[in-house]
N, CA, C and O atoms as a printed pandas DataFrame, in Angstrom:
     atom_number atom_name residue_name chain_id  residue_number  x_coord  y_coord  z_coord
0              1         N          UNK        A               1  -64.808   12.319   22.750
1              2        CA          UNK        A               1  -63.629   12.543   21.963
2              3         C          UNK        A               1  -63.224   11.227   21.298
3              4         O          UNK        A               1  -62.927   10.156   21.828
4              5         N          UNK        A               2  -63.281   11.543   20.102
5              6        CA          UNK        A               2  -62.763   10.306   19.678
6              7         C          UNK        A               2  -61.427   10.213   18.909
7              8         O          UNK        A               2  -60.959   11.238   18.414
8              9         N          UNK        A               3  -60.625    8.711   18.758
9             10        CA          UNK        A               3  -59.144    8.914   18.526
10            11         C          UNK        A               3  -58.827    8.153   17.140
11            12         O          UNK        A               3  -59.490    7.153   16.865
12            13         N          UNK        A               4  -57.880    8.586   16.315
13            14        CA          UNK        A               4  -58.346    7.776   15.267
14            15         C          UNK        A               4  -56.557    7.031   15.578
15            16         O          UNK        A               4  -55.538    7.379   16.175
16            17         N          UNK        A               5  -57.032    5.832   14.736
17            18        CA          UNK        A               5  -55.821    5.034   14.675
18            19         C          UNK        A               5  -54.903    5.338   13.146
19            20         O          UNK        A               5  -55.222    4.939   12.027
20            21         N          UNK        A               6  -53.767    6.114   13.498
21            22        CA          UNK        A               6  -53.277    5.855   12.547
22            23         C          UNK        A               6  -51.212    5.453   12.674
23            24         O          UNK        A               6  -50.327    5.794   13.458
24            25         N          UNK        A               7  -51.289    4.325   11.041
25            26        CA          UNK        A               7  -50.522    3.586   11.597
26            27         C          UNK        A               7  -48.965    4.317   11.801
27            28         O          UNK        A               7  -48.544    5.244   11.109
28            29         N          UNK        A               8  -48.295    3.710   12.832
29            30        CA          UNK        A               8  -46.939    4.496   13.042
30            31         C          UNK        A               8  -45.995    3.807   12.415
31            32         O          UNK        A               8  -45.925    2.601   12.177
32            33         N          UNK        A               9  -44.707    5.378   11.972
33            34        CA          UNK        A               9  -43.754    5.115   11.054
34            35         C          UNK        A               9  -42.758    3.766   11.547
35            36         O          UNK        A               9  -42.411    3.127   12.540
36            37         N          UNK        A              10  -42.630    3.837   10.426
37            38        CA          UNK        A              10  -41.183    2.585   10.803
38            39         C          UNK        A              10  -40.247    3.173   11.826
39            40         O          UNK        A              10  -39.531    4.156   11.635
40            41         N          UNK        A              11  -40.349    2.328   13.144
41            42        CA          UNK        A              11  -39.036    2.985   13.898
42            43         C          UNK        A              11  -37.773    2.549   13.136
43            44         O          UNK        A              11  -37.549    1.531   12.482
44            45         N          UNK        A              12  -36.697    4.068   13.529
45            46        CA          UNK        A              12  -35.473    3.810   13.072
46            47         C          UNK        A              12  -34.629    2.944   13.580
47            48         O          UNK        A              12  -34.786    2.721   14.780
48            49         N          UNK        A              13  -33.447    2.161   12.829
49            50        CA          UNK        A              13  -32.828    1.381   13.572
50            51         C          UNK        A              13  -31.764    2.010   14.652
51            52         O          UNK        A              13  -31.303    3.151   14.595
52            53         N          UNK        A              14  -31.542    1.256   15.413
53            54        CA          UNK        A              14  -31.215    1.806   16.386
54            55         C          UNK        A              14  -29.378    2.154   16.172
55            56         O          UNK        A              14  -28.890    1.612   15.181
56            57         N          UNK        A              15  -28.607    2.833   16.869
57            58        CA          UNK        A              15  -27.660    2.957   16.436
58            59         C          UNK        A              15  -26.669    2.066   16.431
59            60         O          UNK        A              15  -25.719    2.115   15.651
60            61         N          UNK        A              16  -26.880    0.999   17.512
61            62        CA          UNK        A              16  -25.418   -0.043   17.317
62            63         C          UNK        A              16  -26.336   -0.479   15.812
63            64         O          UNK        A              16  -25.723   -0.136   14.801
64            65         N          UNK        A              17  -27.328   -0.987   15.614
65            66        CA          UNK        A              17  -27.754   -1.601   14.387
66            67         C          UNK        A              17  -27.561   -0.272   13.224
67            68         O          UNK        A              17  -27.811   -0.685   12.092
68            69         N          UNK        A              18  -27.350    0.544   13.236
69            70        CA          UNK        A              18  -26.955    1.127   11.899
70            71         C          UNK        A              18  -25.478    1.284   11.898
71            72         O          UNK        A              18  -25.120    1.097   10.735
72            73         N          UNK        A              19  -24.740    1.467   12.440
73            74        CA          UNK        A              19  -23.516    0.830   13.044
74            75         C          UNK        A              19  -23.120   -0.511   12.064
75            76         O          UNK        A              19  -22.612   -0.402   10.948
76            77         N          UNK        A              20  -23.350   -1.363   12.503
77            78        CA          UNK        A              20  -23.408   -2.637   12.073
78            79         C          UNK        A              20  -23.731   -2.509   10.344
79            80         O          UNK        A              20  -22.898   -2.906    9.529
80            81         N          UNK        A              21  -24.760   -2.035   10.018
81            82        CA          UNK        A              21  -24.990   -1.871    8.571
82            83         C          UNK        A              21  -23.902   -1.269    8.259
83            84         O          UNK        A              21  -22.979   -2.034    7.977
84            85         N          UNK        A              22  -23.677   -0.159    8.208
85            86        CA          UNK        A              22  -22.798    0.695    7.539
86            87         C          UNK        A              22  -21.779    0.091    7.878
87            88         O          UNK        A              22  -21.219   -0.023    6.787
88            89         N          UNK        A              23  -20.992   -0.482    8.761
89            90        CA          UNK        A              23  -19.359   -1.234    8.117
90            91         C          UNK        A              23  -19.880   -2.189    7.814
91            92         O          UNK        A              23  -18.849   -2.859    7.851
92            93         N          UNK        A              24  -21.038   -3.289    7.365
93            94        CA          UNK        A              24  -20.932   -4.054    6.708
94            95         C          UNK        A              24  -20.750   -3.651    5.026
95            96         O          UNK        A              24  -19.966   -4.109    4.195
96            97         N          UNK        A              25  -21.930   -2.485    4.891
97            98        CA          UNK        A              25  -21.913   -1.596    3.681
98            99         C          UNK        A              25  -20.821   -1.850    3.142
99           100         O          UNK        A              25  -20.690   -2.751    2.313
100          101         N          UNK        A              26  -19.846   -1.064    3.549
101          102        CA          UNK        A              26  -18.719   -0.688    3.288
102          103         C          UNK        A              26  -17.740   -1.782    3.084
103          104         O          UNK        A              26  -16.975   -1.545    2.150
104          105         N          UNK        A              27  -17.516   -3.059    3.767
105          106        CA          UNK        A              27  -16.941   -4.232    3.311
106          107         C          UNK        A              27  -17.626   -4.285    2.179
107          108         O          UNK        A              27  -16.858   -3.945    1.279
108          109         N          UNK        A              28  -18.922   -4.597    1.662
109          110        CA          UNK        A              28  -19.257   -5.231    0.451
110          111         C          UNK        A              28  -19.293   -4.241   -0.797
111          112         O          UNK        A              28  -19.343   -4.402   -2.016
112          113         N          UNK        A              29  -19.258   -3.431   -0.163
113          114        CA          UNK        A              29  -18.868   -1.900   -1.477
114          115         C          UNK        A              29  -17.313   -2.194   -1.779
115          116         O          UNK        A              29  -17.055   -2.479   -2.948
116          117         N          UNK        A              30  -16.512   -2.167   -1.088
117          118        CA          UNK        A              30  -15.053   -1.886   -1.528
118          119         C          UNK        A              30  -14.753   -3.908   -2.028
119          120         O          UNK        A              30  -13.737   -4.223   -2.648
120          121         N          UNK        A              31  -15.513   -4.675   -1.729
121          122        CA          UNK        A              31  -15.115   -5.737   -2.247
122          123         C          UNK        A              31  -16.172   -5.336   -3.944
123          124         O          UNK        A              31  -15.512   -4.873   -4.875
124          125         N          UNK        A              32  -17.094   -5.469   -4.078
125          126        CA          UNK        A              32  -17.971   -4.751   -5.081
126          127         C          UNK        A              32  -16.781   -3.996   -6.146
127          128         O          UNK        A              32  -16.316   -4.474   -7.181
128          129         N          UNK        A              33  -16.546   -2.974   -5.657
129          130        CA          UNK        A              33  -15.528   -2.625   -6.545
130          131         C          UNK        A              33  -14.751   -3.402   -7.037
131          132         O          UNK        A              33  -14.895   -3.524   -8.253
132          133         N          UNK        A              34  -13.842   -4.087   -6.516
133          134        CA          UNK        A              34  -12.797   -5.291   -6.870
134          135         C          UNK        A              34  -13.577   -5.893   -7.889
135          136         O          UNK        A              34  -13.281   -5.690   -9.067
136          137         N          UNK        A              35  -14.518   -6.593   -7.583
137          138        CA          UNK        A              35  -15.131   -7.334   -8.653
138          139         C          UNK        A              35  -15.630   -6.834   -9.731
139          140         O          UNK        A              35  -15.840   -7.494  -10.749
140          141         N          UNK        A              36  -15.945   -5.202   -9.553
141          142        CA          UNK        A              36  -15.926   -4.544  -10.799
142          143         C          UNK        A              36  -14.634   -4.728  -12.098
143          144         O          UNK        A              36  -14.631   -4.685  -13.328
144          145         N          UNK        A              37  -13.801   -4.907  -11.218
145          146        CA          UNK        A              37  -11.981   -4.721  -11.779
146          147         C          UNK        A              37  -12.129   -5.651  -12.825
147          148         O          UNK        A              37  -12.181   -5.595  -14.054
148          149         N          UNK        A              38  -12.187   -6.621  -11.863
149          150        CA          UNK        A              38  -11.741   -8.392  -12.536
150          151         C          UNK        A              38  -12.867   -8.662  -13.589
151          152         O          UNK        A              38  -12.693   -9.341  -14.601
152          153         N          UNK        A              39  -14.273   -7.931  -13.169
153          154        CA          UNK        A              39  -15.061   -8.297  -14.824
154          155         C          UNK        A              39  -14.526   -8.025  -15.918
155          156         O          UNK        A              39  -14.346   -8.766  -16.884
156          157         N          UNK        A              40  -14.114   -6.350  -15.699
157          158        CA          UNK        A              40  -13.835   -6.030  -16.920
158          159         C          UNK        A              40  -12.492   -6.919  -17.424
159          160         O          UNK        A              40  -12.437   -7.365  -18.569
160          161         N          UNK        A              41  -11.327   -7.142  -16.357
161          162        CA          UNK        A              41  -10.446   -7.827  -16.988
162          163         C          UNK        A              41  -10.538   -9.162  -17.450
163          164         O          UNK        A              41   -9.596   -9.732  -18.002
164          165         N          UNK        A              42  -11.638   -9.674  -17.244
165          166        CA          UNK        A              42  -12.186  -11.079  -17.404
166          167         C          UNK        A              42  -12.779  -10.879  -18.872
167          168         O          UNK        A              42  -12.499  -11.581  -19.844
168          169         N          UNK        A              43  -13.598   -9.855  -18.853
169          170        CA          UNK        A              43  -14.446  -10.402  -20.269
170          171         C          UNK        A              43  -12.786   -9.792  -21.146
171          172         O          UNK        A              43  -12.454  -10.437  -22.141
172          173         N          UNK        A              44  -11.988   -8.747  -20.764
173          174        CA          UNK        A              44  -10.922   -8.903  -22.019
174          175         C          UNK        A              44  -10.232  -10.189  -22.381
175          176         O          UNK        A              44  -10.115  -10.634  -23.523
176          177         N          UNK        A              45   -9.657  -10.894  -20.937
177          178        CA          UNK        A              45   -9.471  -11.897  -21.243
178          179         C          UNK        A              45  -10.433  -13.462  -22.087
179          180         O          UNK        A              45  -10.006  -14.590  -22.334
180          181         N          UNK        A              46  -11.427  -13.019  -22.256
181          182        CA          UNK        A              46  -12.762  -14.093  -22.389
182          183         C          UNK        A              46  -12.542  -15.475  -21.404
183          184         O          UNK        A              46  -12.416  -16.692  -21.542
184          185         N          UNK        A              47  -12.580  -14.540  -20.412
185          186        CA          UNK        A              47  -12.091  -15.812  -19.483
186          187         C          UNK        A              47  -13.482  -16.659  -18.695
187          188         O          UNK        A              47  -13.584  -16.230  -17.546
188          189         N          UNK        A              48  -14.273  -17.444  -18.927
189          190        CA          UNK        A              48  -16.021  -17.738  -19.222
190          191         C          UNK        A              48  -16.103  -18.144  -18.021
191          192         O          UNK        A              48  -17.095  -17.748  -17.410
192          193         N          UNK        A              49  -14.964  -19.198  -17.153
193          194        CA          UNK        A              49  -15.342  -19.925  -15.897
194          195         C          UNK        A              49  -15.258  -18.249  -14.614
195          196         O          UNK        A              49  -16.099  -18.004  -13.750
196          197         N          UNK        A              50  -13.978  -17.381  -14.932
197          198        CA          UNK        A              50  -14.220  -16.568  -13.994
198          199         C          UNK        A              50  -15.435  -15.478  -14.492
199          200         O          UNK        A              50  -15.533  -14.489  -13.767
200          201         N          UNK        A              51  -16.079  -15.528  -15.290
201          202        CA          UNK        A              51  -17.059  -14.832  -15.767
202          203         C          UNK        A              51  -18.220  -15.371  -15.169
203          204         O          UNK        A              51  -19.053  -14.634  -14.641
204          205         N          UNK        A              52  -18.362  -16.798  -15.217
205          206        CA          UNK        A              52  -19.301  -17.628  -14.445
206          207         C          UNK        A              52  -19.210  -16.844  -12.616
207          208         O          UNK        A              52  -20.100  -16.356  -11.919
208          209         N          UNK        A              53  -18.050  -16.995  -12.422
209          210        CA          UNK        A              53  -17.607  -17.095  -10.733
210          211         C          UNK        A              53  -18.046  -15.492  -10.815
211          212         O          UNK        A              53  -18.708  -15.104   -9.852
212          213         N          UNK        A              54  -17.855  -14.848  -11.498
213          214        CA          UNK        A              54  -18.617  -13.443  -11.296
214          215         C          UNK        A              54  -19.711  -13.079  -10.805
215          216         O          UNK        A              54  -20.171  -12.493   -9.824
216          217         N          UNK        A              55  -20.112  -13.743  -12.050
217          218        CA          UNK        A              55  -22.319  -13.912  -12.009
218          219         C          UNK        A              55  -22.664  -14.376  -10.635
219          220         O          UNK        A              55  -23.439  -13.720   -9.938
220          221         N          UNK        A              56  -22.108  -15.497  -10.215
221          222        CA          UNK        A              56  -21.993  -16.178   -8.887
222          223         C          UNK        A              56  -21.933  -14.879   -7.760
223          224         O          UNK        A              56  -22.701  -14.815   -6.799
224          225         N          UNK        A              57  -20.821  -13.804   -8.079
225          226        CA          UNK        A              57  -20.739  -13.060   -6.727
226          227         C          UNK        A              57  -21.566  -12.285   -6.632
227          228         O          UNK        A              57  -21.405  -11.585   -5.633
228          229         N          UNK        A              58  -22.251  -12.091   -7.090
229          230        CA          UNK        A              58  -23.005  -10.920   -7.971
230          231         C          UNK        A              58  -23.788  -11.178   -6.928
231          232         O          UNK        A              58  -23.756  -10.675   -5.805
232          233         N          UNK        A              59  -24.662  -12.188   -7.471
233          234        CA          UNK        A              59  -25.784  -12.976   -6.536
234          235         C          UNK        A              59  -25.638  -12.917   -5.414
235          236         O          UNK        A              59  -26.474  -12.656   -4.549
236          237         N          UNK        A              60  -24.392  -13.190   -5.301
237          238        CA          UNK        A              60  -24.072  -13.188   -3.516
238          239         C          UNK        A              60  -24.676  -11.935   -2.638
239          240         O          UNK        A              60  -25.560  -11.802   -1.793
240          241         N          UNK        A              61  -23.617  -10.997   -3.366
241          242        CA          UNK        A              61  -23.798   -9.413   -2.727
242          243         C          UNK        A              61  -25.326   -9.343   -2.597
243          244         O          UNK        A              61  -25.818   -9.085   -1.498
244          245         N          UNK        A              62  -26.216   -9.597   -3.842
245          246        CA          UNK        A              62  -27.641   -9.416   -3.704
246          247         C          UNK        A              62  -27.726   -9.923   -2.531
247          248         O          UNK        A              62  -27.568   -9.078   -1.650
248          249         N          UNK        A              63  -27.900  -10.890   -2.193
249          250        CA          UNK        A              63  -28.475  -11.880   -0.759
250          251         C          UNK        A              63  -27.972  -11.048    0.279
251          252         O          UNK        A              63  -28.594  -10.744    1.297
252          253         N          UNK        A              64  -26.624  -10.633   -0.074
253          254        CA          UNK        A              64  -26.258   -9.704    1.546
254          255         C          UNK        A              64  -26.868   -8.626    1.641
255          256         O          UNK        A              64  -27.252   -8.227    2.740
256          257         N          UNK        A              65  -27.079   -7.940    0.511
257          258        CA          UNK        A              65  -27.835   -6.824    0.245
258          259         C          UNK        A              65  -29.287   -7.343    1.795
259          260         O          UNK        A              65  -29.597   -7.087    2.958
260          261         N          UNK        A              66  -29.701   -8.262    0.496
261          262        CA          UNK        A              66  -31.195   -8.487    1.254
262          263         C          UNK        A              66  -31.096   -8.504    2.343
263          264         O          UNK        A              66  -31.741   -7.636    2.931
264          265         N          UNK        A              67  -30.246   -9.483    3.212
265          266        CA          UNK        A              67  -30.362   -9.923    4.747
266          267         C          UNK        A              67  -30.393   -8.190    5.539
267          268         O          UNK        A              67  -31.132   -7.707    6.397
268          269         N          UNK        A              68  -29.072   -7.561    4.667
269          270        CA          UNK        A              68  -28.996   -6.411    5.781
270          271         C          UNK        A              68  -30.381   -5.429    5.726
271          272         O          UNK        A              68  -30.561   -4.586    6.605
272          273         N          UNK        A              69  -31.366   -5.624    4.581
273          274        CA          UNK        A              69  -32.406   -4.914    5.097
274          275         C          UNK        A              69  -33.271   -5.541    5.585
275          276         O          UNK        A              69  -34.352   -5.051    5.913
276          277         N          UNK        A              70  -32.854   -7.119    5.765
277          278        CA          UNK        A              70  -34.072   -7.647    6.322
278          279         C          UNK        A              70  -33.502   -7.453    8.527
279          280         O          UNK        A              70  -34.103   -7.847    9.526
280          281         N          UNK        A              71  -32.631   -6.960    8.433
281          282        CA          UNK        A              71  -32.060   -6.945    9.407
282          283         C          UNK        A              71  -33.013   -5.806   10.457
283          284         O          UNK        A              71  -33.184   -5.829   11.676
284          285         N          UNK        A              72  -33.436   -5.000    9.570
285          286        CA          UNK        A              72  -34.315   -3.698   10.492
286          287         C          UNK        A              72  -36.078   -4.721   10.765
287          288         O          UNK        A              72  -36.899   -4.383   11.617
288          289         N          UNK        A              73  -36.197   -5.501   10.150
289          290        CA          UNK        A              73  -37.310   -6.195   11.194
290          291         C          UNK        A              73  -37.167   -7.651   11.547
291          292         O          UNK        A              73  -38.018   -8.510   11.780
292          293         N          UNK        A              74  -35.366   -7.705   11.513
293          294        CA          UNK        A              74  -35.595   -9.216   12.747
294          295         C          UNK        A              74  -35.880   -8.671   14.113
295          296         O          UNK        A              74  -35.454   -7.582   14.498
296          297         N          UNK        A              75  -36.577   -9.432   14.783
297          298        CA          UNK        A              75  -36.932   -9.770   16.541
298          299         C          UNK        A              75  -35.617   -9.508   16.893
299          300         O          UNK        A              75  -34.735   -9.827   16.095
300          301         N          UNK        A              76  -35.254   -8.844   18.226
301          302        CA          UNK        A              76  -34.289   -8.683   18.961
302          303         C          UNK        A              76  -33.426   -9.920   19.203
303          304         O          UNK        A              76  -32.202  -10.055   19.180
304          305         N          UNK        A              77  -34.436  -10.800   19.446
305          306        CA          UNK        A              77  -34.069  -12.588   20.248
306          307         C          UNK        A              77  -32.985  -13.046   18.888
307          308         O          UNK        A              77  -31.835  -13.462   19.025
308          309         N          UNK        A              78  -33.721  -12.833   17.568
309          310        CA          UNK        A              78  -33.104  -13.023   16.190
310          311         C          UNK        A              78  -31.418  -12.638   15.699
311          312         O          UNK        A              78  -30.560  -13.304   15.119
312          313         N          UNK        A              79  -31.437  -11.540   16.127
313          314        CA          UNK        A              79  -30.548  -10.677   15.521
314          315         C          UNK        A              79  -28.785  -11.076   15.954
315          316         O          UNK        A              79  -27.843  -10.750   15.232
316          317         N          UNK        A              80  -28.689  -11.574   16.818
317          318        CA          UNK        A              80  -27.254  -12.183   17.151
318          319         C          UNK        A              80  -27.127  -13.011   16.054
319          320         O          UNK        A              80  -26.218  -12.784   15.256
320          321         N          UNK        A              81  -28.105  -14.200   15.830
321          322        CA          UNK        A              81  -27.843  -14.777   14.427
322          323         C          UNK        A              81  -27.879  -14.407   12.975
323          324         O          UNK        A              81  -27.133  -14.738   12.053
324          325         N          UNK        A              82  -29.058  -13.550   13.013
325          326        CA          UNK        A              82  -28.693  -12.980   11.440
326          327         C          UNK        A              82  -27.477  -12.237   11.511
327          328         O          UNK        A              82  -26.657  -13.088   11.854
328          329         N          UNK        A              83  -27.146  -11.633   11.442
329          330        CA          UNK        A              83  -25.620  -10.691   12.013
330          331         C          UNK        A              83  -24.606  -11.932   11.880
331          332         O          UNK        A              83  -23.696  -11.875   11.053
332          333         N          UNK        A              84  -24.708  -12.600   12.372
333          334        CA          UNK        A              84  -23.785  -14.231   12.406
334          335         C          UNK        A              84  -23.539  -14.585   11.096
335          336         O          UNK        A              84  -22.433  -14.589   10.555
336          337         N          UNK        A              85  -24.467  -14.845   10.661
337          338        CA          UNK        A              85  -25.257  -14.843    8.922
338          339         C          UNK        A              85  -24.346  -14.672    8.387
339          340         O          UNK        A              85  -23.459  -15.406    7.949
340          341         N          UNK        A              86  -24.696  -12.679    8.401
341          342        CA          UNK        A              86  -24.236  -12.074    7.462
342          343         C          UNK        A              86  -22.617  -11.662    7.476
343          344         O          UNK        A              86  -21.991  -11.409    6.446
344          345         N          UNK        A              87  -22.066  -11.640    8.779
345          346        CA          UNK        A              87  -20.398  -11.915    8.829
346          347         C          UNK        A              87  -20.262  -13.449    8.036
347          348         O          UNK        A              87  -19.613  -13.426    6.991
348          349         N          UNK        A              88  -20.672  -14.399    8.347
349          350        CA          UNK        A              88  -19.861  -15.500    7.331
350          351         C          UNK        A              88  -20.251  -15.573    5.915
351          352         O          UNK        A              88  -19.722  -16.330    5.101
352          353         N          UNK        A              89  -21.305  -14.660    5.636
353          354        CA          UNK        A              89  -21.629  -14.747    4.113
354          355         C          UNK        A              89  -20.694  -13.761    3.651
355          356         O          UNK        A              89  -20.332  -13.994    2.498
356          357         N          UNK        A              90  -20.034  -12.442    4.311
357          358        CA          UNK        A              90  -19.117  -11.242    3.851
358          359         C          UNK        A              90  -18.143  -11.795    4.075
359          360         O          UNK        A              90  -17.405  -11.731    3.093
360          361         N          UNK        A              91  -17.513  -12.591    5.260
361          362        CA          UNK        A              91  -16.105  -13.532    5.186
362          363         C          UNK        A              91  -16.541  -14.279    3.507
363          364         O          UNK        A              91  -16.002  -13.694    2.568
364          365         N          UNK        A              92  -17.369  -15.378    3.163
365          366        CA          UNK        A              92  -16.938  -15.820    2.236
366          367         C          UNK        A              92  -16.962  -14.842    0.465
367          368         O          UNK        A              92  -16.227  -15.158   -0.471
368          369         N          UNK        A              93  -17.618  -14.098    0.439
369          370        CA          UNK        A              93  -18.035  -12.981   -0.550
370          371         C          UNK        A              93  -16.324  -12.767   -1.203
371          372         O          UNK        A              93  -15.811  -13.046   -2.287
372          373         N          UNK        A              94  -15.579  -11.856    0.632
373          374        CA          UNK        A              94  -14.963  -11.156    0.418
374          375         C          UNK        A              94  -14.013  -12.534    0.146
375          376         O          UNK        A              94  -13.562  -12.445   -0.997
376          377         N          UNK        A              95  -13.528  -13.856    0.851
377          378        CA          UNK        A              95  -12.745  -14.655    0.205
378          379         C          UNK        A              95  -12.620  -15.440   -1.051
379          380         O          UNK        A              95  -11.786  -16.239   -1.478
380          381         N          UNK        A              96  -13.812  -14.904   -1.531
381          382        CA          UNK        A              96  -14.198  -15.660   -3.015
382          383         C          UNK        A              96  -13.614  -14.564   -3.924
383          384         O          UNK        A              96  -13.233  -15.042   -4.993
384          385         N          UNK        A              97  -13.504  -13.766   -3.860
385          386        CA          UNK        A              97  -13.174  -12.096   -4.686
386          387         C          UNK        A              97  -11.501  -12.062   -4.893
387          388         O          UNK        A              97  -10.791  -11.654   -5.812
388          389         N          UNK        A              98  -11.188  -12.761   -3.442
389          390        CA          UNK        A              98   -9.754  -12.819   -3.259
390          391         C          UNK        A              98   -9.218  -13.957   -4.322
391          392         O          UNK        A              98   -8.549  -13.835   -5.348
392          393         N          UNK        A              99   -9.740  -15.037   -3.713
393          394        CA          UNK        A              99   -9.705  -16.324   -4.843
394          395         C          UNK        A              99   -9.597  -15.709   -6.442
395          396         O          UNK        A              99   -8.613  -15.855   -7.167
396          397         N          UNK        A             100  -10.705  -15.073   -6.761
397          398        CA          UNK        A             100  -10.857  -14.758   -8.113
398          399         C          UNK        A             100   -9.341  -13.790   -8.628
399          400         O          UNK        A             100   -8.700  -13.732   -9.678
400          401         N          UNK        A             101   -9.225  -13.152   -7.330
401          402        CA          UNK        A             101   -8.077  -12.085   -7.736
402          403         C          UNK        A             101   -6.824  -12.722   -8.265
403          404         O          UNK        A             101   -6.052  -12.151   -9.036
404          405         N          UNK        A             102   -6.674  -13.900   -7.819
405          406        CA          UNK        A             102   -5.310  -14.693   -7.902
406          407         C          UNK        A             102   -5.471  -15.344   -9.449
407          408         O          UNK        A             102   -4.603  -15.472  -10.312
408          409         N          UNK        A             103   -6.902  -15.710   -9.486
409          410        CA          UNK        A             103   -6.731  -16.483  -11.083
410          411         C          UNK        A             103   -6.740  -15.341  -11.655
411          412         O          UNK        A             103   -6.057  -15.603  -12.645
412          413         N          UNK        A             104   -7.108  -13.920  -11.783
413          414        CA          UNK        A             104   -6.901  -13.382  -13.226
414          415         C          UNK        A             104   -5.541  -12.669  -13.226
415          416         O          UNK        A             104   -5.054  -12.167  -14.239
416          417         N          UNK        A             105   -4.983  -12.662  -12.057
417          418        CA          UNK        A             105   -3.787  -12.081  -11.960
418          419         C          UNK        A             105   -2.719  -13.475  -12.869
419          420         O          UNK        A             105   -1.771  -13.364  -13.646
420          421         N          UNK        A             106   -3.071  -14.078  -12.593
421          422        CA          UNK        A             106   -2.048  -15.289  -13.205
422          423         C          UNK        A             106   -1.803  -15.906  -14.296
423          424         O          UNK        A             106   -0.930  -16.772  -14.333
């Protein structure tokens, strides 16, 4: 009898780790939105430096984006720190958004 090797699916993440994704999700979605706000009120204003600081968050979210899917194949040993990571990169995301909120409000 012979057995053939074939390769196995991606295990799913586990539930505290999808857990963890999804309210991070959700912080960077509802900050996401915000920054939707302030573009548009930015380019009415032609306001170029918070237009800059935009582009800037933009990027950001990407990177958080990334980490949280790179999050389904860190090592167990890993994962207290990426998670670490990615709370102080969403603390600063979401305090940079705030920042921005105050200059176009003003």
């Amino acid at each position: 009898m012979t057995t053939t090797n074939t390769p196995s699916a991606p295990q799913a993440p586990s539930p505290t780790l999808k857990a963890y994704e999804d309210k991070v999700r959700a912080q960077v979605q509802e900050a996401k939105a915000k920054l939707e706000q302030f573009e548009v009120k930015a380019k009415e204003q032609n306001a170029e430096t918070e237009i800059t600081a935009i582009n800037r968050l933009k990027t950001a979210k990407q990177d958080i984006d990334r980490k949280l899917q790179g999050l389904k194949t860190t090592q167990d040993e890993h994962l207290a720190r990426a998670k670490a990571d990615i709370d102080a990169d969403v603390s600063k995301f979401k305090a940079s958004i705030d920042t921005l909120s105050g200059k176009l409000r003003g």
